[in-house]
N, C-alpha and C positions, 0 to 999 in steps of 0.2 A: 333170409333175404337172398332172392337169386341172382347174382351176378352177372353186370351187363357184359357184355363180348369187349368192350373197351376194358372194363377190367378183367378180364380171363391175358387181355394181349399186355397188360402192362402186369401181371402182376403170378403168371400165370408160363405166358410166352416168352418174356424177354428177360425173366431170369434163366429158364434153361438156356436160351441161346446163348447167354453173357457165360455162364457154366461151361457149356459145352467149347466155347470160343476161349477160355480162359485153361481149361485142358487141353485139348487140340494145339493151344499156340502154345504152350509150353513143349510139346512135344516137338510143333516143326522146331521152335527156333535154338532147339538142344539138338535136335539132328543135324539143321544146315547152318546153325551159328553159333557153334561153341566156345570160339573166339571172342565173340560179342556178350556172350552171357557174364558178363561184370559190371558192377558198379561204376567203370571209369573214372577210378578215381580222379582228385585234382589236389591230392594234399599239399602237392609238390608247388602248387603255384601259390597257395596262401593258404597259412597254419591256422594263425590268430583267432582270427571267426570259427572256423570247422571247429576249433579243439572245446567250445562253447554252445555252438549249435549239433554238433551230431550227439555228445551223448543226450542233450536234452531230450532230444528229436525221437533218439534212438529207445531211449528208456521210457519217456513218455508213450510213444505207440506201444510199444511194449504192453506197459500197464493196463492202454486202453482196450489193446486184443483181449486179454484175459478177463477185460473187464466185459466184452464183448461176449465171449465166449461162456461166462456166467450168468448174462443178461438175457442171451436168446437160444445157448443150446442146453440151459441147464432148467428144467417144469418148475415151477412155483411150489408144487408138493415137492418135490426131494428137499430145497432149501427149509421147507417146515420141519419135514422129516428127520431135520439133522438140529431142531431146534433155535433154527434161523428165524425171527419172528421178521413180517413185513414191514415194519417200524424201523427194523436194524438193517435190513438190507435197502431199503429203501437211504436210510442216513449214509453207510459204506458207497452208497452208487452216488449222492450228491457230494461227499467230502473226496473217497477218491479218484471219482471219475472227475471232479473239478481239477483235484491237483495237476493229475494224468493231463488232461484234458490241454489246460494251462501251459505245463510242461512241453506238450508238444507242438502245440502253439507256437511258443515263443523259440524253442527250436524252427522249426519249421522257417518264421520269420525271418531267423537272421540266417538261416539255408541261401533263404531265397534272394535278400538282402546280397549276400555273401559271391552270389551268381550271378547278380543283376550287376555290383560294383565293380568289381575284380576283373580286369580285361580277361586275361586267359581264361579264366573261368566260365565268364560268358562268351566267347569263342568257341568253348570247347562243349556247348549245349545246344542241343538238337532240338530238331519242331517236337519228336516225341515226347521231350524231357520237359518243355511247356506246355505240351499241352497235359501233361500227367501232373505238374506241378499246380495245374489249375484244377483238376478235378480235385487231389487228394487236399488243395486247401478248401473249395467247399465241401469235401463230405465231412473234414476232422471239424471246420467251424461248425455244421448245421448239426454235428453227435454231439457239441460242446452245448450250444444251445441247446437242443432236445434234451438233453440230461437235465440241467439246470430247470427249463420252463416244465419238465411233465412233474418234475420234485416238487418245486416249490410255488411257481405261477399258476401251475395248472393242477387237471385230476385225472390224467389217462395215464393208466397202468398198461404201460408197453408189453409187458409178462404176458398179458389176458388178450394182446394184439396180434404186434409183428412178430414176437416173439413164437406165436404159437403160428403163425402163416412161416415165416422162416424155416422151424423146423418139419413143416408139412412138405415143402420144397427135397426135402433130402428122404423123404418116407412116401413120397407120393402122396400123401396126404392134404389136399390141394385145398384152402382157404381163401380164394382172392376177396373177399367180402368182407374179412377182416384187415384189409388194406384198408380196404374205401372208409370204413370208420375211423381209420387213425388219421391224427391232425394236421395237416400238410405239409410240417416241419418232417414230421416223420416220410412222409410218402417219398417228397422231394431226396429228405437222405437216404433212403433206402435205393431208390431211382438211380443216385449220380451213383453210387455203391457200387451197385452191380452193373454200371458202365465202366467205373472203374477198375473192376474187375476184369470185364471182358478186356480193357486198353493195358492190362499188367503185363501179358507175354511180350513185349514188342516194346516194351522198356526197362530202365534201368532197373525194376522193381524186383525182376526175375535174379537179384543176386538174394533176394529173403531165403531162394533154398538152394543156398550153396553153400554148403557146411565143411570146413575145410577136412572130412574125417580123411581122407587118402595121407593128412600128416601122420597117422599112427603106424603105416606100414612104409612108408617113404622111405628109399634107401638113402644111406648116409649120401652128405654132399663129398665127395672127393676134391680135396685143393692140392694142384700141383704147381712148385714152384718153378720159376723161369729157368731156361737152359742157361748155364755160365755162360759168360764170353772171356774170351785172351783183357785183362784189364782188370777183369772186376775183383772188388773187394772179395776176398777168403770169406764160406761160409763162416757164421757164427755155431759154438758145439752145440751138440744137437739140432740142429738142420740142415746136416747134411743131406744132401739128394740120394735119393732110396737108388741103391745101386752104386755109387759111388765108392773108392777110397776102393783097399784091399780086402778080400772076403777072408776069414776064418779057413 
């Protein structure tokens, strides 16, 4: 089947550009905004929710990348290969991709919940952080759906599809024709995906690679205590001020 130019530009075009825009802007906004590259937190203005919503959120996507990353960059033959029958991984992608799926759902929900209620909290959120909060709840709903409807409602084996047009993307390996056959749940999420992608450097999202590793060589914190004044209570023994008293 030869592919029409409308599918070369959606399927073909605008992922490398959302690639290239999603590298690129990681690079400017580490160069001119390094002060900005954080999560901004809000823990300070309200615990309750966050201490229920983030690890959901957090563990949930979590699950789902892995699960992501066994779905579309790992061939149908290796998982045989290792005596994965298609029965079983098909069963493992509807029970744990549902859990996962769920999990970050309902994270998510009371995220947003949590942001929307909370004065300071929604104060303290940006056009970027809405409009990032709208894409990434329809890509997480429309992968929750597509999991569920190609298992159990349906018969398209994503493996034999996006999967194999996905990892053409990164080999040059170029398949847009295997887009156009997958079911429009999958298009649509694959579509908001890699807009969401290319919208990650220029939001909060950009703290997923900020790994605290500079704690391993960090010099010690030094605490020094206040200078006496005429009045004040006598140290207590052992803290006295380094330099103090008569030296040996």
């Amino acid at each position: 089947m030869t592919p029409r130019p409308i599918d070369i530009v959606l399927w073909v075009v605008i992922p490398y550009l959302c690639l290239a825009v999603f590298v690129l802007g990681h690079v400017w906004r580490y160069r001119y905004d390094k002060f900005g590259w954080t999560t901004r937190s809000s823990q300070m203005y309200e615990r309750r929710l966050l201490r229920w919503g983030s690890p959901l959120f957090h563990f949930g996507i979590l699950a789902v990348f892995f699960g992501h990353v066994m779905g579309l960059g790992v061939p149908k033959s290796w998982t045989e290969a290792v005596g994965m029958s298609e029965a079983l991984y098909h069963f493992l992608a509807v029970t744990v991709g549902a859990v996962a799926g769920v999990c970050t759902v309902v994270g998510l929900a009371i995220l947003i919940y949590r942001r929307r209620t909370v004065g300071p909290v929604f104060r303290a959120t940006t056009r970027m952080d809405k409009t990032m909060y709208v894409f990434l709840s329809a890509v997480i709903l429309l992968g929750l759906w597509n999991t569920v409807a190609s298992n159990i409602f349906g018969h398209y084996d994503y493996r034999d599809g996006v999967s194999v047009w996905f990892r053409g993307i990164f080999r040059f390996d170029l398949h847009p024709e295997l887009m156009t056959q997958a079911p429009l749940g999958f298009q649509i999420h694959a579509m908001l995906a890699m807009l969401l992608f290319a919208l990650w450097p220029f939001t909060r999202l950009v703290h997923v690679f900020s790994a605290p590793i500079g704690y391993l060589w960090r010099p010690y914190v030094v605490y020094r205590s206040r200078e006496s004044r005429i009045g004040s209570r006598a140290p207590q023994r052992g803290w006295e001020r380094v330099g103090s008293g008569d030296r040996p």
